[in-house]
C-alpha distance (Angstrom), angle and dihedral (degrees) to the residues before:
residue distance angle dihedral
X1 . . .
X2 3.92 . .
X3 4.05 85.5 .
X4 3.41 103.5 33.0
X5 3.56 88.4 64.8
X6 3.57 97.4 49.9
X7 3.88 87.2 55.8
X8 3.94 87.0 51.8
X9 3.75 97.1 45.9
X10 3.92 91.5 43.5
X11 3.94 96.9 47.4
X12 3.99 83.1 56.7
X13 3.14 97.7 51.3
X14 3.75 98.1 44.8
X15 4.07 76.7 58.7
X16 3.66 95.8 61.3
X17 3.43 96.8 36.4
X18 3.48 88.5 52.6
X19 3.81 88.2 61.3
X20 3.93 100.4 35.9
X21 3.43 84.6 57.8
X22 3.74 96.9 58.3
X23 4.13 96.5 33.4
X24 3.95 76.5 58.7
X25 4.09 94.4 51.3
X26 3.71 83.6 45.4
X27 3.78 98.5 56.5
X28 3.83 86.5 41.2
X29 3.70 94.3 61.6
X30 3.35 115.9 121.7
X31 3.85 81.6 -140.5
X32 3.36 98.2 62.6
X33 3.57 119.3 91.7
X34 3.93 88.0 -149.8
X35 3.56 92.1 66.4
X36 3.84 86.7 71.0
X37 3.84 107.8 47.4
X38 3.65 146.4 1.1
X39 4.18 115.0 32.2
X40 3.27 96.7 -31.0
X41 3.50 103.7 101.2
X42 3.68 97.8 46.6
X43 4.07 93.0 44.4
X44 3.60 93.3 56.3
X45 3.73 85.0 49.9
X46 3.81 92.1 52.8
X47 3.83 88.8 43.1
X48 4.02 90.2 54.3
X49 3.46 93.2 43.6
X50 4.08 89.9 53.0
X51 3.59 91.5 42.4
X52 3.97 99.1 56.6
X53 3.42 83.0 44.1
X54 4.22 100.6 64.7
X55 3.29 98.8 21.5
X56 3.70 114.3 130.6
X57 3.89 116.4 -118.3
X58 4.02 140.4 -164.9
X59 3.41 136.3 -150.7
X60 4.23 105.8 -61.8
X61 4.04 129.2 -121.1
X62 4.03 118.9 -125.3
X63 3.81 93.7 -127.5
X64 3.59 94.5 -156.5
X65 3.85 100.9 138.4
X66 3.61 91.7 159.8
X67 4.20 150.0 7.9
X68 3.80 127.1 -146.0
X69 3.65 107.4 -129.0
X70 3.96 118.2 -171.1
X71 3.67 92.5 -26.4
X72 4.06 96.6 -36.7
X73 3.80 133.2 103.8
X74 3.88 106.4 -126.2
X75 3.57 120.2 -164.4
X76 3.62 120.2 -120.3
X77 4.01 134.4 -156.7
X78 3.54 128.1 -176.5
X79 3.88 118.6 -130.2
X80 3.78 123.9 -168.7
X81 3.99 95.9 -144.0
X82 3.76 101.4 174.8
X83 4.17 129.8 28.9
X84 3.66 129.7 -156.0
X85 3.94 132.1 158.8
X86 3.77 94.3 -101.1
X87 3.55 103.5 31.1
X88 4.44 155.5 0.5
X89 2.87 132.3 -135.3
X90 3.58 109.9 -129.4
X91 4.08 126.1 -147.8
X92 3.89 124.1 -153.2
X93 4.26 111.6 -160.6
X94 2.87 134.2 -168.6
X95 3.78 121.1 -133.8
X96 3.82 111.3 -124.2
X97 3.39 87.5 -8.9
X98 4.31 109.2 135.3
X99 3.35 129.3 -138.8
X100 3.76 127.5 -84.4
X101 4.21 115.4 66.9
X102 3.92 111.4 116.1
X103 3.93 113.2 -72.1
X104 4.13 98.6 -122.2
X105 4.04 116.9 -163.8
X106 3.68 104.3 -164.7
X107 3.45 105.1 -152.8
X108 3.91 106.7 -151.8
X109 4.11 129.2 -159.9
X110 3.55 119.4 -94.4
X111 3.62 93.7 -160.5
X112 3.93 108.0 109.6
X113 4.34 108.4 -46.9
X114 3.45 129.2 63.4
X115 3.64 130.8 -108.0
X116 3.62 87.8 -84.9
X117 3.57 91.1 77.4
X118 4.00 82.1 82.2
X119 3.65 98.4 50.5
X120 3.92 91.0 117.8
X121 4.34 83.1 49.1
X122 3.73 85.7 55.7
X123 3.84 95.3 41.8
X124 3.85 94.8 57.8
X125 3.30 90.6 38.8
X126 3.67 103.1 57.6
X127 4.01 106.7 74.9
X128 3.32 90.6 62.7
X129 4.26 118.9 33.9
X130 3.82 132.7 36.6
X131 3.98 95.0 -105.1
X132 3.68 131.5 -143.7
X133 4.24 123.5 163.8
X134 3.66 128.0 -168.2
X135 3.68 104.7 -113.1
X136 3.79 111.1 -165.5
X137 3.52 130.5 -155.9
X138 3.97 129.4 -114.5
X139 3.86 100.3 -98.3
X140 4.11 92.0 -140.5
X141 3.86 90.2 55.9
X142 3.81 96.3 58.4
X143 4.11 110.6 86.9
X144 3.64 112.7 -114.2
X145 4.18 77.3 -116.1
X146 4.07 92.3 80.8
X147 4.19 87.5 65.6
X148 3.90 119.7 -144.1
X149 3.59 140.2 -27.5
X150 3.81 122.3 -162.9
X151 3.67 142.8 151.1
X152 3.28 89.4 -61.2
X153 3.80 101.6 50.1
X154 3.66 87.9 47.1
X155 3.91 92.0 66.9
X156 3.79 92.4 47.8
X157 3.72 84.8 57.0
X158 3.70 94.9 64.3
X159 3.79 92.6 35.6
X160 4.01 86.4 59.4
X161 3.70 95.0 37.5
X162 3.81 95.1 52.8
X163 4.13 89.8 43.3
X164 3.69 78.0 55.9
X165 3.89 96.4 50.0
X166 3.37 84.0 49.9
X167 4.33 126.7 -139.2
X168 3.35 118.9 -32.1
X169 4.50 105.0 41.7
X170 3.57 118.6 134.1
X171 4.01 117.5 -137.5
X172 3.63 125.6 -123.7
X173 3.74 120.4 -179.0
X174 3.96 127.5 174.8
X175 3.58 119.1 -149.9
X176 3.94 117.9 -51.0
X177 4.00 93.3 28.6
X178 3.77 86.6 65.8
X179 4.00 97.7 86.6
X180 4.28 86.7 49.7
X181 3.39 95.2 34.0
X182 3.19 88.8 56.7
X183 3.95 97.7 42.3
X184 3.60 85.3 52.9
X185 3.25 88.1 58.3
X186 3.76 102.1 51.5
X187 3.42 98.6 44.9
X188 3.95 94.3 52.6
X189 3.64 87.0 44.8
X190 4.19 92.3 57.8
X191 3.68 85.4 50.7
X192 3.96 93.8 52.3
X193 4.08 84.1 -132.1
X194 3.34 116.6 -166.0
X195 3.76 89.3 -127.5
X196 3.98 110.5 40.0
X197 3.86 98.7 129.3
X198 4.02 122.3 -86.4
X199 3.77 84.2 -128.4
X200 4.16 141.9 8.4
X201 3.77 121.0 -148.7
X202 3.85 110.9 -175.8
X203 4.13 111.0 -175.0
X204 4.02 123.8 -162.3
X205 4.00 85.2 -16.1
X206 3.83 130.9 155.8
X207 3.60 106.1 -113.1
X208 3.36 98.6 139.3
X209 4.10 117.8 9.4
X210 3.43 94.6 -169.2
X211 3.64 101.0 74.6
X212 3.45 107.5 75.8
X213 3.88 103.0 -6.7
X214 3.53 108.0 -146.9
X215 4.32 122.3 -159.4
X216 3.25 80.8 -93.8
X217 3.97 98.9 56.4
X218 3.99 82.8 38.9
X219 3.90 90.0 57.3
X220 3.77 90.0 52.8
X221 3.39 100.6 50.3
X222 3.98 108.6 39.0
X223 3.86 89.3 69.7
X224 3.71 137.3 56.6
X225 3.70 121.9 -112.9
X226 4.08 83.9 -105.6
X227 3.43 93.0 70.1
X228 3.36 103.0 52.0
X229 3.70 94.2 48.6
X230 4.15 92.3 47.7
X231 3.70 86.0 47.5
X232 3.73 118.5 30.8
X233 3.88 104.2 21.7
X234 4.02 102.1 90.6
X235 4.33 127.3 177.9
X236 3.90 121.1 -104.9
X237 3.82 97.4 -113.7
X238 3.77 122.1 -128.3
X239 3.84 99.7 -88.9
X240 3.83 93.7 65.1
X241 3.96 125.2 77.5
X242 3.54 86.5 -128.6
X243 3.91 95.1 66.9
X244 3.51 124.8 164.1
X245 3.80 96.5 13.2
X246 3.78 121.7 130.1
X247 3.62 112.2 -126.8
X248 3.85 143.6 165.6
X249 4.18 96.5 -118.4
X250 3.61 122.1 -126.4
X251 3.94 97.5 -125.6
X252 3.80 92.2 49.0
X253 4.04 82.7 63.7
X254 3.91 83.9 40.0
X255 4.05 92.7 48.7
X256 4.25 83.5 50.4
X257 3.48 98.9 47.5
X258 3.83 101.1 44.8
X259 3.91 87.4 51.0
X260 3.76 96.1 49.6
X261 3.48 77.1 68.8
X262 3.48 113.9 22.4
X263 3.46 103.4 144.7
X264 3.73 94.8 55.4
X265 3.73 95.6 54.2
X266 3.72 90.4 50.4
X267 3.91 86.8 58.9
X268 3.25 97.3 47.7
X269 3.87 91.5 59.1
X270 3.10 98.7 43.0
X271 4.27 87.2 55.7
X272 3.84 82.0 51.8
X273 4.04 90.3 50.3
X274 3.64 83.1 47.0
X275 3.41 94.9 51.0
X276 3.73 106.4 51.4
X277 4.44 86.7 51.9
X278 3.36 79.5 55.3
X279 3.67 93.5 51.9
X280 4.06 83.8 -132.9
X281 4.26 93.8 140.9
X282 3.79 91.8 166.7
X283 3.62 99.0 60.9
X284 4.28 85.8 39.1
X285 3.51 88.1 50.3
X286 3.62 98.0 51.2
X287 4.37 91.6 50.3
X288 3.57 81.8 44.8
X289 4.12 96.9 51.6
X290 4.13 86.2 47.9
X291 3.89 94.7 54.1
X292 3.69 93.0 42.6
X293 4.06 88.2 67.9
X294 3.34 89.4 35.9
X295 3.83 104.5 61.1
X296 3.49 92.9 46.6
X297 3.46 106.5 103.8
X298 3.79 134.6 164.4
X299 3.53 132.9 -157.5
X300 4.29 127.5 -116.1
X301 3.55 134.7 -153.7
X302 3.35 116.9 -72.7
X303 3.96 91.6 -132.4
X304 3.97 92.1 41.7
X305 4.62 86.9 56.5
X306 3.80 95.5 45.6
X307 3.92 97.1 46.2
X308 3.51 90.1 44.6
X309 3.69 88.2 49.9
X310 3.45 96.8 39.1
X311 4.01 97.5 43.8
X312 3.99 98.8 31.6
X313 3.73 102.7 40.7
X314 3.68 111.9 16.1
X315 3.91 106.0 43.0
X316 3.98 99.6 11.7
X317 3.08 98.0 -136.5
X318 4.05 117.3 176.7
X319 4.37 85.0 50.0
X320 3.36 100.0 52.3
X321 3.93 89.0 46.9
X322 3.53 98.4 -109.7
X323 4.22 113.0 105.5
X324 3.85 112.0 120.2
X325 3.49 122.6 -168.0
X326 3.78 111.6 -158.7
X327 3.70 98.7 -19.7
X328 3.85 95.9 -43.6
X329 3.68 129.8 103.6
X330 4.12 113.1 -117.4
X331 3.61 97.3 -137.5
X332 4.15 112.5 -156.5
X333 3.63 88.9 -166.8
X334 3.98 81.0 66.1
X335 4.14 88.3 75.2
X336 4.23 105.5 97.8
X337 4.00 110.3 137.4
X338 4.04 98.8 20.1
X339 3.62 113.9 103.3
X340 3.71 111.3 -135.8
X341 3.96 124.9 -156.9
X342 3.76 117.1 -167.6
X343 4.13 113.4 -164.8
X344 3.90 126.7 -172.6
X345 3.65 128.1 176.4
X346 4.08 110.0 -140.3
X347 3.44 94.4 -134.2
X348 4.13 97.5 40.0
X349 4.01 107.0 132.1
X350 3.67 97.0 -173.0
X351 3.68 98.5 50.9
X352 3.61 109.1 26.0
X353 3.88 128.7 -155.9
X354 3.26 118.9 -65.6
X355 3.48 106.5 26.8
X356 3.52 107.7 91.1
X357 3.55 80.5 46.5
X358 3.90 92.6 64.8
X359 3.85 85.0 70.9
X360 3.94 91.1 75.5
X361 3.76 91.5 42.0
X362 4.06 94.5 52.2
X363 3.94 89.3 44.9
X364 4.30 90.2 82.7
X365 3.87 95.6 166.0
X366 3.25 96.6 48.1
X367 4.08 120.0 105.0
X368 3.55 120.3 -122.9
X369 3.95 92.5 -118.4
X370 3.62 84.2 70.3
X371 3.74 104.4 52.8
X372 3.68 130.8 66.9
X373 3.66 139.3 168.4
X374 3.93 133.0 -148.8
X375 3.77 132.9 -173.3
X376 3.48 117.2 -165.1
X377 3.88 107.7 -141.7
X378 3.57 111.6 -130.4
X379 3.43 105.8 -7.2
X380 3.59 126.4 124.6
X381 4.28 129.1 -143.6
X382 3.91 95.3 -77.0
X383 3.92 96.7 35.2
X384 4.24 90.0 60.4
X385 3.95 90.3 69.6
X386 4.21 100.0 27.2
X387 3.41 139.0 35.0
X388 3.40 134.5 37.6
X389 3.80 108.4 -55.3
X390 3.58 80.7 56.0
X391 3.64 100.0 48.9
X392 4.17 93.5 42.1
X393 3.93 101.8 28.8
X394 3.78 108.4 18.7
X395 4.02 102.8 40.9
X396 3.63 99.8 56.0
X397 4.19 89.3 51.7
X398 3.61 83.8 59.6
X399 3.82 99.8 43.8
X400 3.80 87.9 46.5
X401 4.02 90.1 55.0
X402 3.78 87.0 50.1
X403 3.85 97.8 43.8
X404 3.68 80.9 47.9
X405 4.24 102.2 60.6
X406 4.10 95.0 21.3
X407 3.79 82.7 126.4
């Protein structure tokens, strides 16, 4: 029911979206003689404003046709290298580009957006490092047919994907891919694998929840697991290929994150409303750019959200030494020759200070040449992974790590 009347509310307001949008193109006509004087101005702004708002949206493209390296524009194509049911994994190159820069896997959140959400991660990354992202699928759109994926499948994923790579890749996860990412990690460590990753850099991630619990963390933890699968966990309805599976949906996560900060978001559309009066369509334009990424969610596995939940923020598992992944222990004291870089953003309010940190702490065999930490001064969750403080202060911490353990 949950779902079904998402579908309903969101096929009505694709309706009057549809026509905000053109009232507003019809007040903007140059041929209108409201477009001059009166209201019109500022109701076309309202209707704009309204329309972005309900408008319906799809998974997004990376639009990275090309990179400037050392004064040139290179050419870049995206190749989907490996396929499985609930995810690609997704290969940047470089035109004419040779061999020999540091093979990045950027890790990227399955936790309500798409990979897309780490376009600007990609961008600044690009010049530099042969790039590959994890690019997961939209849980409703795979048939109940491809079976389950869980915490568990999710660290076979990067296993496979960095035996694919091939020896050598370094491992960059954002936020929620820390705790597998770091799993993956361990295990492939203990097995002396030929391809564990030279180095891990986990940013805003929840290693340890208990430092710092954010509303978030606090969320998590004053409910059993129970109640979040009576109450959050929703059926793909009929009209999706996914039918029938249980999943945590996209614009629940949406409906949690825009009311963390509720206030914020209503400022920032009222700027934009402010804007288009104003007949300032850069400024518009550039609100209206953020929120496009931003309301486009995706759905996850039912069974993936309440492990993670249940394993990451409820019992904390991997720093109390206690994570298993398929009936074996992941074992941080495993970590010897993998370089791990922990980054926090002061101001982060879904992953508070201190526990990406915990990942350095945990690792106890581990020399110190081979750990570092980075706090990001002023910059909040979204601003340690986009932006500019994380393409002029962050980005070259992470390229130094890399530089530093490319073998």
């Amino acid at each position: 029911m949950l779902y079904s009347a998402y579908e309903f509310q969101r096929n009505l307001l694709a309706g009057a979206s549809a026509f905000a949008n053109a009232g507003a193109e019809l007040l903007n006509n140059p041929a209108n003689p409201f477009s001059y004087f009166g209201g019109g101005p500022m109701l076309a702004s309202a209707l704009d404003v309204f329309a972005h708002a309900s408008a319906p949206r799809g998974k997004p493209a990376f639009g990275l046709p090309t990179t400037e390296i050392s004064g040139k524009t290179v050419a870049i194509a995206e190749v989907i290298e490996a396929r499985k049911p609930f995810g690609q994994l997704r290969h940047f190159t470089r035109d004419g580009v040779k061999a020999g820069d540091p093979k990045l896997l950027i890790v990227a959140p399955m936790s309500g957006h798409f990979a897309t959400l780490l376009r600007g991660t990609v961008e600044r990354m690009l010049p530099g490092h042969d790039v590959w992202i994890t690019d997961w699928r939209d849980a409703r759109n795979v048939p109940m047919s491809e079976g389950t994926f869980d915490l568990d499948d999710y660290v076979d994923y990067l296993v496979g994907w960095l035996e694919h790579i091939g020896p050598g890749a370094h491992m960059l996860a954002v936020c929620q891919p820390s705790v597998p990412s770091y799993a993956a990690a361990c295990l492939m460590a203990a097995d002396k694998h030929p391809a564990r990753p030279r180095t891990l850099t986990m940013m805003g991630g929840p290693i340890d929840t208990r430092a710092a619990p954010t509303a978030v963390n606090t969320l998590a933890t004053e409910r059993p697991i129970g109640w979040f699968e009576q109450n959050v966990v929703a059926t793909v309805p009929f009209n999706y290929p996914g039918n029938g599976r249980r999943v945590y949906p996209g614009f629940m996560q949406l409906a949690g994150f825009m009311t963390m900060n509720l206030g914020d978001h209503l400022v920032s559309h009222w700027e934009m409303f402010k804007h288009l009066v104003d007949g300032d369509d850069d400024s518009a334009d550039a609100t209206k750019k953020f929120y496009e990424e931003y309301r486009s969610v995706c759905d996850m596995t039912a069974e993936f959200y309440l492990q993670t939940v249940s394993e990451v923020f409820q019992k904390h598992s991997l720093p109390k030494g206690e994570l298993m992944h398929r009936g074996r222990l992941v074992d941080p004291a495993a970590l010897k020759d993998i370089g791990i870089l922990a980054i926090e953003g002061e101001r982060d309010d879904i992953s508070g200070l201190g526990q990406t940190k915990a990942a350095l702490t945990i690792a106890t065999n581990l020399p110190d040449s081979h750990k570092k930490y980075y706090m990001a001064e002023s910059v909040g969750h979204y601003g340690i992974f986009n932006g500019s403080k994380w393409r002029t202060k962050i980005a070259p911490v992470v390229e130094e790590w890399i530089a530093t353990h490319n073998g």
